[in-house]
Structures are given as structure tokens and as C-alpha cells.
N, C-alpha and C positions, 0 to 999 in steps of 0.2 A: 599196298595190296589193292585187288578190284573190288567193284561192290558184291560179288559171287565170294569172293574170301569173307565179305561181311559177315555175310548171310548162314557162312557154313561154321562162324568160328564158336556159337553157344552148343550147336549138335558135336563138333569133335571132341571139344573141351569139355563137354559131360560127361560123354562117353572116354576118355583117357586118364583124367584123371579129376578129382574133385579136390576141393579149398577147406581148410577150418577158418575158422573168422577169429582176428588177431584181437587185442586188448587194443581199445584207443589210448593213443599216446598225445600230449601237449606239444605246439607247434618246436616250442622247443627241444625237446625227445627227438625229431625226426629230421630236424635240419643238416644232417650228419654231412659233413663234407663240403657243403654249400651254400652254409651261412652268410652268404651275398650280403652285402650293406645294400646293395644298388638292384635295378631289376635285369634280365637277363633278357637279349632279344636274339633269334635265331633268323637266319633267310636262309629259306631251301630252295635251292637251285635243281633243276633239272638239266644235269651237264650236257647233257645231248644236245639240249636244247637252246641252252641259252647263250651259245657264240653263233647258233647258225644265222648268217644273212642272209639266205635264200626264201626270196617270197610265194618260190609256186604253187607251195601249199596242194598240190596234184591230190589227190586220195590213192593213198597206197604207193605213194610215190618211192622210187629208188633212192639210196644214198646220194646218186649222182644225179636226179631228179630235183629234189629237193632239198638237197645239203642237209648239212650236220656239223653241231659246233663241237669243238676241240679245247683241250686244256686250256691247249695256249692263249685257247680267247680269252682269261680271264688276267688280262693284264694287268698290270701295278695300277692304271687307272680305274679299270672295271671295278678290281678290289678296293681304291680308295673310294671311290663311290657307292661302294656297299656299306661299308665302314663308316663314310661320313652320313649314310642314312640312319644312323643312328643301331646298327648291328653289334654283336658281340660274334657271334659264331656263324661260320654256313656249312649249311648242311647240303655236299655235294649229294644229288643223289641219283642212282646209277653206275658208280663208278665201278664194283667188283667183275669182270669178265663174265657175261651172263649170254645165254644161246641169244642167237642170231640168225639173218638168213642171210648173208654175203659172204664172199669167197676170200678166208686168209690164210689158206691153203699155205700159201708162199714163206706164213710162218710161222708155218708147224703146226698151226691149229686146223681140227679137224671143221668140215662144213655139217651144221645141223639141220635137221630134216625138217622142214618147213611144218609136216605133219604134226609136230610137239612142239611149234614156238608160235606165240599169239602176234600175231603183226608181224611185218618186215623187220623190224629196229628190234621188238624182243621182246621181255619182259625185262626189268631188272629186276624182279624176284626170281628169278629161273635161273640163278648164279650157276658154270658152266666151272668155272678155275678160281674158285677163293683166293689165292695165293698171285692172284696176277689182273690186271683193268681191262676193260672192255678193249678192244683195238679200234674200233670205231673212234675213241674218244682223241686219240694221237694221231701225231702227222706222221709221225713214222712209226709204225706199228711194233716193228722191232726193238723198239725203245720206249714203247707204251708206260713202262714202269719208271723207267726215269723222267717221263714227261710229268708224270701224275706227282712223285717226288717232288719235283720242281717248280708245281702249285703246291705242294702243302708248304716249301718254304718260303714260296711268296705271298701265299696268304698268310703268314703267321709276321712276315716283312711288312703287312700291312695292318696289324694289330688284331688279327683276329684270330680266330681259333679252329679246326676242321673236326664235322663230325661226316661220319660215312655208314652205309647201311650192313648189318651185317643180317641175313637171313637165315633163322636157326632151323626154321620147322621142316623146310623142303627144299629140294634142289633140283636144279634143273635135271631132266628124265637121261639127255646124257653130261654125267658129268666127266670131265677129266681131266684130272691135277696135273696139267704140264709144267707147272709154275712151282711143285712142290719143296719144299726146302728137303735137306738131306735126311731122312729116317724118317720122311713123315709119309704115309702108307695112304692111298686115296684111300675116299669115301667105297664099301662095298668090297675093298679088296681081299677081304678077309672072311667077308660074309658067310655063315652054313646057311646056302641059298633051298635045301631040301624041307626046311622048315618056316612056318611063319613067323616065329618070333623066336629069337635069343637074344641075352640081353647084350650080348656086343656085338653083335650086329649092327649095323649103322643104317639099314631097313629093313624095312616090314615084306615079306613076297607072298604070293599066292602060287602055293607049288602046283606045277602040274600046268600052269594053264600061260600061255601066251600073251604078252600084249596087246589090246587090239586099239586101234586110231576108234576113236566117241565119232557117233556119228551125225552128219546134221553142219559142222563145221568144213568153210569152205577155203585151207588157206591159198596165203596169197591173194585171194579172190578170183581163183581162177586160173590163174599164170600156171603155163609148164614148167616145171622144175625138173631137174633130172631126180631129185628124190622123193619125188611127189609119186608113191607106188600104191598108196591104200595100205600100207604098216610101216611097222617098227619095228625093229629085233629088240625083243627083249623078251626074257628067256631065262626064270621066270617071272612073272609081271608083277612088280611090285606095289604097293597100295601106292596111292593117288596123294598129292600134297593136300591136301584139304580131309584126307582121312578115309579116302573112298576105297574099297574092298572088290570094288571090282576088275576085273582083266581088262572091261572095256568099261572105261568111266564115258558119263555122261557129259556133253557137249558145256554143261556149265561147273563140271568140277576140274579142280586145277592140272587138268591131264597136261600138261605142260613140263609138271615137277613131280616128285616122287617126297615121300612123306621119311623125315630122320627120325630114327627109331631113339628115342632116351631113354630105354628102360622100364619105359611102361609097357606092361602085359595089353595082350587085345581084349582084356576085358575093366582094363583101366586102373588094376592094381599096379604099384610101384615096386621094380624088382631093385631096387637101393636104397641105403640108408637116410632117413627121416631128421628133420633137425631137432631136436631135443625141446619139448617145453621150455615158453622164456626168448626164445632166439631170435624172437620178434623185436625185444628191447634190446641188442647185441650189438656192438660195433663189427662191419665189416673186416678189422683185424681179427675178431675173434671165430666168425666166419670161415677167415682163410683157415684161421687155423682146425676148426671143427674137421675140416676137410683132407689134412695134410696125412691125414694115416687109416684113412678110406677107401677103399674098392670101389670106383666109381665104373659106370658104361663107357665103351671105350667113346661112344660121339662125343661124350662132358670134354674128352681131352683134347678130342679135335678141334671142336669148338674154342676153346681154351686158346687152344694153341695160334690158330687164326685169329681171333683178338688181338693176342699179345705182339704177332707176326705186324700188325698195324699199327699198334702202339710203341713196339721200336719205330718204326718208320715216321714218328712224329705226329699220328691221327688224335687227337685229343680227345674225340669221345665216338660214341656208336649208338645210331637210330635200330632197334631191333622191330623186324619186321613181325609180328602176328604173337608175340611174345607169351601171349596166353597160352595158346597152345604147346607152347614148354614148360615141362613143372616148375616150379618157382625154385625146388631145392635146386636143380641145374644151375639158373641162374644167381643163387646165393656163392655156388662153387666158381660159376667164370667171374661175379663181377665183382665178388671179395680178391680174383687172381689179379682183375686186373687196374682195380684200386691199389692194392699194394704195390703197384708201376708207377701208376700217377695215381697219388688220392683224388687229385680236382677232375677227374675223367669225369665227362657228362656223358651218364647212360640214361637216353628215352627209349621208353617202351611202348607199342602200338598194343593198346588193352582197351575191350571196350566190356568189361565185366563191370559195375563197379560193386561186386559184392567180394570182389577177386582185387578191388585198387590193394586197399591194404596188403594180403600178403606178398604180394609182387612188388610195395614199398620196402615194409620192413622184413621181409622174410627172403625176398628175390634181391634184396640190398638194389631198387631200380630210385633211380633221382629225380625221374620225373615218366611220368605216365601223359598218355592223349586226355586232355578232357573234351573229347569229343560227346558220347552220348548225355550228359547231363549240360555241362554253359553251351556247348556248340549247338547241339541241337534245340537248345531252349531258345538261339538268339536267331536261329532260322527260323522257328517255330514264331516267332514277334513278327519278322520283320515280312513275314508272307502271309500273315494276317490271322495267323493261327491258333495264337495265344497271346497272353496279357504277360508283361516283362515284370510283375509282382513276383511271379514264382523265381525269379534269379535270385531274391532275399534265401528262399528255402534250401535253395543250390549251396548257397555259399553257406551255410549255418551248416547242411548236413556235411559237408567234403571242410570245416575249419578244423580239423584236425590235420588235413594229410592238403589241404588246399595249396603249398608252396611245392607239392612236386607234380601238381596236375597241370603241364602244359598249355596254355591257348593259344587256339587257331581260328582262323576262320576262312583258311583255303589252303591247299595243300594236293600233291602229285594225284588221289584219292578221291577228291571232293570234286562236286562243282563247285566253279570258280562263283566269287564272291557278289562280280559285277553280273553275273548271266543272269537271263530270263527268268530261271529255272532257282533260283537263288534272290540275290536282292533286287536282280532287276535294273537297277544303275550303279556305277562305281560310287557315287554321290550317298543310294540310300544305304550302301555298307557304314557309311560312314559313321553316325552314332552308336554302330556294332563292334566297328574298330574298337573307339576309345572304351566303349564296356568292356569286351574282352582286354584291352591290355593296362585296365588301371584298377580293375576289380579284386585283383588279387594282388599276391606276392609273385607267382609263380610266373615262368618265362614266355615268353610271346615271341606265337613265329607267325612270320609273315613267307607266302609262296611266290618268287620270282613275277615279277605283270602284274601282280597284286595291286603294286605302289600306282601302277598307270593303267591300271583299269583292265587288262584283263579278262576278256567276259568266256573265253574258250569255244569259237563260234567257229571251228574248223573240222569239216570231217574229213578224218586224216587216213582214211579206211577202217583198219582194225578198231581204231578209237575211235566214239563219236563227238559231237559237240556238247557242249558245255562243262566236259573236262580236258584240260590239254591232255593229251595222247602221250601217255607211256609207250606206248607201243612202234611207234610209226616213225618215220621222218618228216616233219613239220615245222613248220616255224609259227612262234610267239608275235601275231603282228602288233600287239601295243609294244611290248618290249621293244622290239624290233626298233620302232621309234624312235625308244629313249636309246638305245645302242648305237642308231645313227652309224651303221658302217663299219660302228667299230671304236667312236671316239669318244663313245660311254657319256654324251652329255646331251642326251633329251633334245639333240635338236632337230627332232623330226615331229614330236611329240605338238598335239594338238595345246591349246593355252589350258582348256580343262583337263589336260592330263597334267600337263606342268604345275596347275592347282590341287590336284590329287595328290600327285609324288610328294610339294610343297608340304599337303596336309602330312603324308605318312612320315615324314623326314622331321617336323617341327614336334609329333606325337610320339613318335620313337625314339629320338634324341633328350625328349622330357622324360620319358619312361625310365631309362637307363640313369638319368643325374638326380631323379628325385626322392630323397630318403621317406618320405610317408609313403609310398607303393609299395614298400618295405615294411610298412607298420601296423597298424591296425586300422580294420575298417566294422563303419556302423551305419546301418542301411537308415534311408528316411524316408523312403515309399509309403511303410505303411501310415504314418502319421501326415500325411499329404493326401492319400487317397483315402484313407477316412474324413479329415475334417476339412478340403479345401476340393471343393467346388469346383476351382477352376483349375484345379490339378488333374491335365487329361490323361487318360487310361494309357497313353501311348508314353508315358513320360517314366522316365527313372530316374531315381537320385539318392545317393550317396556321400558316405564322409572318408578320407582317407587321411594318417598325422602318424607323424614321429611327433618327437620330443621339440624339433626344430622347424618344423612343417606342419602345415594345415591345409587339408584339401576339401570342397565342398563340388563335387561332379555330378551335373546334369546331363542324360541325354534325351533325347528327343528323337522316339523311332517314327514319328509319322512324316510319311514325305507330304503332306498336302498343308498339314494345318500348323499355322504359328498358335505358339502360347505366351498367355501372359498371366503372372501369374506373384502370388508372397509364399515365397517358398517357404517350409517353416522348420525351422532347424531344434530338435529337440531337447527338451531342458536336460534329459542325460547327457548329451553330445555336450553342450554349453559348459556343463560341469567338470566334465572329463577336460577338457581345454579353458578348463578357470578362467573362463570370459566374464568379464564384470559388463554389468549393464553401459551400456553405450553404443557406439557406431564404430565398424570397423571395416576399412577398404576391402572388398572382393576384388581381384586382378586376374583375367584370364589368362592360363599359363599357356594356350596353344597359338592364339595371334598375340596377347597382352593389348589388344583393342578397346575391348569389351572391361568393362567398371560398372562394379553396384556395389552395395552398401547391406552387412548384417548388423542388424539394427538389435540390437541384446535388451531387454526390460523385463526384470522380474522373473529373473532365469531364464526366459525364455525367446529361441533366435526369430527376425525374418526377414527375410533378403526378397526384393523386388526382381525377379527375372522374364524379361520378353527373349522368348528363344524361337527360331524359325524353321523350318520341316528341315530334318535332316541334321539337324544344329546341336551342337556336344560344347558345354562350358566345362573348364578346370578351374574353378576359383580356388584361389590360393588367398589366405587373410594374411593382410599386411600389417 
């Protein structure tokens, strides 16, 4: 989504429908399907992007301007080097057939009107043909879908696993199911367009009144189009993907897409049946089954059915775009259908409520949620001077119930990039943010293509500006770029402190994945450090993470200027809990194994000797 989706998602979602607050449930209660021994790491790719080698970087540039990367590019070596970065899953993203502004006339697709698509390249949330991939992304457009096929079995040839975006709430303004399988009826086909709402209707219209192009936007920037007239046929004009009611939406609402109707009334009542008290504690079989003798909205079964249409074809799981804005009963019904296909299906959910996480855990049966507004924003909020990394203790104690299905990130299609200005400012002072987000919890860790090599999204690509890479545009990734070298996927183009970064992300996320206390329980040691230790600076964090077979003791250190030195003090609970008898015990840093100190036990009570330098993250492990 854009930061304009951000903005509109707490106004629609009030207005459509409102949450009850579930009962809290024990870590154990909600692990349903995903009890992982090990931790889980995600890379989202932006497929558009990440095979192009063209550096012209033009603004607004053509396809043939500035190229554009293809399936194909992700070769058996690409993917071993995803994989040997220590990945579990990638999350292609972009890939469903979404409006466009080039000519593929020749097959069969119709040309969209510059007037409703944001950038040259598109959106990929303005999906155009569910049922079929973008033709941009294939070398031979007519065979777009076997191309796409033919990465999901070569990614899974290289031990990983595919997840892909599915967009519930809106669709592109024109859609059309070329791609449809046999008796499946487009979006709208059916629709009683005379009225604003019925409940199977697949949108919301404004009778009577026309479409009009928002005004204020200039596409293209300018360029003659032949369909560049000052409108749109559409007739009558349907409410706006972001919820807007008007015929001519405003230049910053998603007038791009057209908003899918589930059944809620326009005054946010729910015209379908409710889940029953308790359903929150519910296995996703019982789910399916609540559902199987139901009159649901006919979008539930389309929806449904696209899911499932992916899930034969091999897709292992689905990124849901803006998922709030769908009632959670919807999603209790698709993703109980399409666990009973594959249980191990990884469904993420783009939610930034969090008074809304719970019932879209257990009630939307979702396995992992964004923790974006509470750790993402808290590690932004540190590392740009804005706040004291104390409050990450409160994060983690209020989300230790549902804390294994909250996602982290700290860059993604969405964000500014990590390395920008605008952000940490170097790929270097991400660095202490990294290992916070990916050791803090249980929950899975994704990392955004250029991440690894720094990244900083310093291109303005037209529609998109700098310090996010451009969804929109034709572009190219120049650190990536680097590490892709042509094509031979081995970083040799890459500067030596990029080759230091990737080194960093690759020794960090290969540990993350093999070590069984990331999985186990953690117990903060901030507050007893910033109460009684002096030379314990405000910029510092630390941490205990253990299984039964492991013991972790994690420091970082957000400030880029100043070294510390410091007796860290390990508390007599922590000591207890890990039945350490008074004596001396090797620290081994698990990220270089360079680094050795010593927890020194006496009288229940721990303290380890640590000098750490700006920017600088320990994994002590006790030996």
C-alpha cells in the first residue's frame, strides 16, 4: 500500500465496520499451525525490479527506457543466494496482472487509461486479472503464466517456499477477468448497479452520477496519450478503493481502484452471519466448518476461490494487502478454506490497528500480522533521536501473548528504506535495529530486497519519489544492482562495505533460523542496568533469550558516535531461571565469534564486562 492508504485505513475501518476485543490467550493457545522449533525469515522482492540491469534511472522513464526485470531473472543461482542468505520464504511482490500503461494489445489485453493508473509500471495493488501475472514480468507475454509457474517450481527446487500478494479490499477501476477459469463470473458482472449497496454485489456505486478523473493529478507527467481525454467511462461511478463516496475522488484517495463490497451495509452494519461466542479459542478446522452451511456475500467466494486457484498452482502462502479493511468473519471463512489445502499456508496480514491484532489472529484465523506501528515505529523513533529504546521492554510485555504472529521489518515495498536520510541515515546505523528486530521475538523476520547492500532508495523515478523505491515506475535498484553484477548474483560489483553489510545480514539471518532460544523465552535487562549502572548509556539495550539447550545474552547499541564500556548486570531472576551457580562462565559472540567476555555469577547474582562501539550488536551465547 501507499502512505495515502496509511492515512485513510483508521477513517474507513470505523466507518465499515467495528471489532469486539477477544480474551487473551497463552503463547501456547495461538501457535496453531506454526509451531516452528526454529525462526522463520522472509525476502520480499519486488519482481519488477529485481532482475532489471538497466541503469538509466530516467524519471518516468519507458519500459524500454529503463528496463524491467523478468521471472526469468531469478535463476537457480539468484535463488541459491537468497536461500544461502539465510531465507526461508520470498515474497514475490507484484506479480497478479495489475493496470498498466503499455501496449499488450497483441494479447488480448485491453490498454489502460493513464487517467486511473499511478506511474507508468502501475500499481500492484490495482490488480486488473486475479486469474493471470502481470505481462511485463515475462519474456513472452503469451506464456506469462507458465513463466511465473516455472519460478514457483524453481524456487521451491531451491528450498524455499512462495508467498504472493492477494488484494482483497479494491481493485483496479477497470477490471477484467480474461484469465477466468470456466463458471467463474467477473467482478461486477452481476451487479444491481441502480442501487448503492446489495449484499452481493461485488461494489458499492453512486447511482446517477458519472465518474470523474480527481483533479490536481498530472499523468504521465505530461506525455500525450491517446487516452489521456479528461475522463473515464464509468457509468455508474463506484465508490473509491479507500472508501471514498464521491464520483470525483480527491487527488490523494485511491481513485486508481474501486472499493469490494463484503457485505457491509454503508453504515458499517454487517449483512452476514457473525461467529458465535468462543471462536476466538477455535481451531481453523472448526472454522471451515462453521462456514460450510452459510449464505455468505458472493465477493467471500470469489475471493475464496482466487486463493485456492494459487494454492493449486503451488503458492504456499499469501501477503493480504490492507486486511483491516475486510471483516475479519470474511477472513475466518477464506483462510479456514485455505488451510484445509495446505495447513502450513503462511498467511500475512497488512494491519496497523493493534486493538484490531487479536481478532484478525484468532478470529480472521491470520498467522502473522505487520508489527509495524508499535516495534517498527519504536526502532525508527530510537534510532532518529526521538525516543529512549526502554520503551521496546513495554512493546514486548503488552503483544507477549500474540508476539509469535507479529511479523518484523524494518523496510519493505511501503517504507523508507532503512539505509535513507530520512530513516537511519547509514546502512551501518540500521545495524543495531536489525539484530533488535530479528532476535527480540519468536516471530518471523523479513528483510526488503537492497536491504542486505545497503539500499538507501535515492531515485526519483517520477511517480515515486526518493527514499522509497518506486512501486510505480521503471527503475532500477542501484546497490542491488551491484550485488547482481549482470546477472551472476555474486556481489561483484558491490563496494567492500557493502560486501561487509550483506556479510553482516547473511551471518545474522542464517543464526536467526538455526537457533533454538529465538524460539524461547525472553527477559528484558534494560531496566536493572538503567536504574543502577551509571555507565549503562540511554542509547543501549539488552536482553536474555534460552531454550532448554541455549542461552543468549544480546546487546545493542543505537548510538552511532559513542563507545561504551560498561558491567552489564545480569539479574538474580535471569541467573535463577538458567541455575547458574556462582562462578565464571565464557560469553561467545554468535555473529563474528570474535568477541569473548566473561559472566562472572557471585551470590546469585550475573556481571559481564562489555566495551561495545557505535553501531555495534553482541549475541553472547554461554558456553
Amino acid at each position: 500500500m501507499t502512505k495515502s492508504k496509511f492515512i485513510a485505513v483508521g477513517i474507513v475501518a470505523a466507518v465499515l465496520f467495528s471489532g469486539c476485543k477477544t480474551k487473551d490467550l497463552k503463547m501456547s493457545e495461538v501457535k496453531e499451525n506454526h509451531s516452528n522449533d526454529k525462526k522463520i525469515v522472509v525476502y520480499q522482492v519486488f519482481t519488477r525490479l529485481f532482475g532489471n540491469k538497466n541503469t538509466n534511472n530516467k524519471p518516468w522513464g519507458t519500459i524500454e527506457e529503463n528496463g524491467v526485470g523478468k521471472f526469468n531473472d531469478f535463476t537457480d543461482k539468484a535463488l541459491h543466494e537468497i536461500k544461502d542468505l539465510g531465507v526461508n520464504y520470498v515474497w514475490y511482490t507484484g506479480v497478479p496482472h495489475h493496470a498498466l500503461v503499455n501496449d499488450y494489445t497483441a494479447y488480448g489485453i485491453s490498454n489502460d487509461d493513464p487517467e486511473v493508473v499511478k506511474g507508468r509500471a502501475g500499481s500492484p495493488y490495482a490488480v486488473k486479472d486475479y486469474y493471470n501475472v502481470n505481462p511485463d514480468l515475462a519474456v513472452n507475454p503469451a506464456k506469462r503464466l507458465e513463466e511465473f509457474e516455472a519460478l514457483i517450481k524453481r524456487t521451491h527446487n531451491a528450498g524455499l517456499k512462495v508467498i504472493i500478494d492477494i488484494v482483497p479490499n479494491h481493485i483496479a477501476r477497470k477490471y477484467e477477468g480474461k484469465s477466468n477459469p470456466a463458471g467463474v463470473r467477473d467482478f461486477g458482472a452481476d451487479d444491481d448497479v441502480t442501487v448503492e449497496y446489495k449484499r452481493d454485489n461485488n461494489f458499492y456505486y453512486i447511482p446517477n452520477e458519472h465518474f470523474e478523473i480527481p483533479d490536481g493529478d498530472v499523468p504521465l507527467n505530461g506525455e500525450k496519450n491517446a487516452l489521456i481525454d479528461g475522463k473515464f467511462d464509468e457509468n455508474p461511478a463506484k465508490w473509491t478503493g479507500n472508501g471514498s463516496r464521491k464520483f470525483k475522488p480527491d487527488q490523494n484517495d485511491w481513485y486508481e481502484t474501486v472499493k469490494v463490497n463484503y457485505g457491509v451495509r454503508p453504515d458499517g452494519t454487517k449483512d452476514f452471519p457473525e461467529l458465535p461466542t468462543g471462536f476466538d479459542q477455535k481451531s481453523y478446522q472448526e472454522h471451515f466448518a462453521f462456514w460450510q452451511d452459510k449464505d455468505v456475500p458472493n465477493s467471500w467466494k470469489k475471493f475464496k476461490d482466487i486463493a485456492l486457484y494459487w494454492t493449486a498452482k503451488g503458492v504456499d502462502g499469501f501477503r493480504y494487502d490492507m486486511a483491516e479493511m475486510v471483516p475479519y468473519e470474511f477472513w475466518s471463512y477464506m483462510n479456514s478454506s485455505i488451510k484445509m489445502k495446505n495447513p502450513n499456508a503462511f498467511l500475512l496480514a497488512e494491519v496497523y490497528n493493534p486493538n484490531e491484532y487479536r481478532n484478525y489472529i484468532r478470529l480472521g484465523k491470520m498467522d502473522y500480522l505487520y508489527d509495524k506501528v508499535e516495534t517498527y515505529d519504536k526502532l525508527k523513533d530510537v534510532i532518529r533521536g526521538n525516543s529512549s529504546p526502554d520503551e521496546l521492554t513495554n512493546i514486548q510485555k503488552g503483544m507477549s501473548d500474540i508476539e509469535h504472529h507479529m511479523l518484523h521489518f524494518l523496510d519493505n515495498h511501503d517504507e523508507q528504506r532503512l539505509a535513507s536520510p530520512e530513516f537511519a541515515g547509514t546502512p551501518e546505523r540500521g545495524k543495531p535495529l536489525m539484530v533488535v528486530s530479528a532476535t527480540i521475538s519468536t516471530s518471523p523476520t523479513m528483510i526488503y530486497f537492497g536491504q542486505e547492500v545497503g539500499e538507501a532508495g535515492n531515485e526519483d523515478a517520477g511517480f515515486g519519489k526518493r527514499s522509497r523505491t518506486s512501486i510505480f515506475d521503471y527503475i532500477g535498484v542501484p546497490n542491488h544492482q551491484r550485488w547482481m553484477n549482470d546477472g551472476k548474483f555474486d556481489g561483484g560489483k558491490l563496494s567492500e562495505s557493502e560486501k561487509q553489510l550483506r556479510d553482516f545480514y547473511k551471518r545474522l539471518l542464517n543464526f536467526t533460523i538455526s537457533s533454538s532460544a529465538l524460539m524461547g523465552s525472553f527477559e528484558e535487562m534494560q531496566s536493572v542496568n538503567r536504574q543502577n549502572n551509571e555507565a549503562y548509556d540511554a542509547l543501549l539495550y539488552s536482553y536474555a533469550r534460552w531454550s532448554e539447550s541455549q542461552k543468549l545474552i544480546i546487546i545493542a547499541n543505537f548510538s552511532s558516535e559513542k563507545e561504551s564500556e560498561f558491567d552489564l548486570k545480569v539479574p538474580s531472576t535471569l541467573i535463577s531461571k538458567w541455575n547458574l551457580k556462582d562462578g565464571s562462565y565464557v560469553l561467545v559472540d554468535k555473529l563474528y565469534s570474535n568477541s569473548k567476555t566473561y559472566l562472572v555469577v557471585k551470590n546469585g547474582e550475573g556481571s559481564a564486562r562489555i566495551k561495545i562501539k557505535p553501531s555495534e550488536s553482541f549475541i553472547y551465547e554461554i558456553n
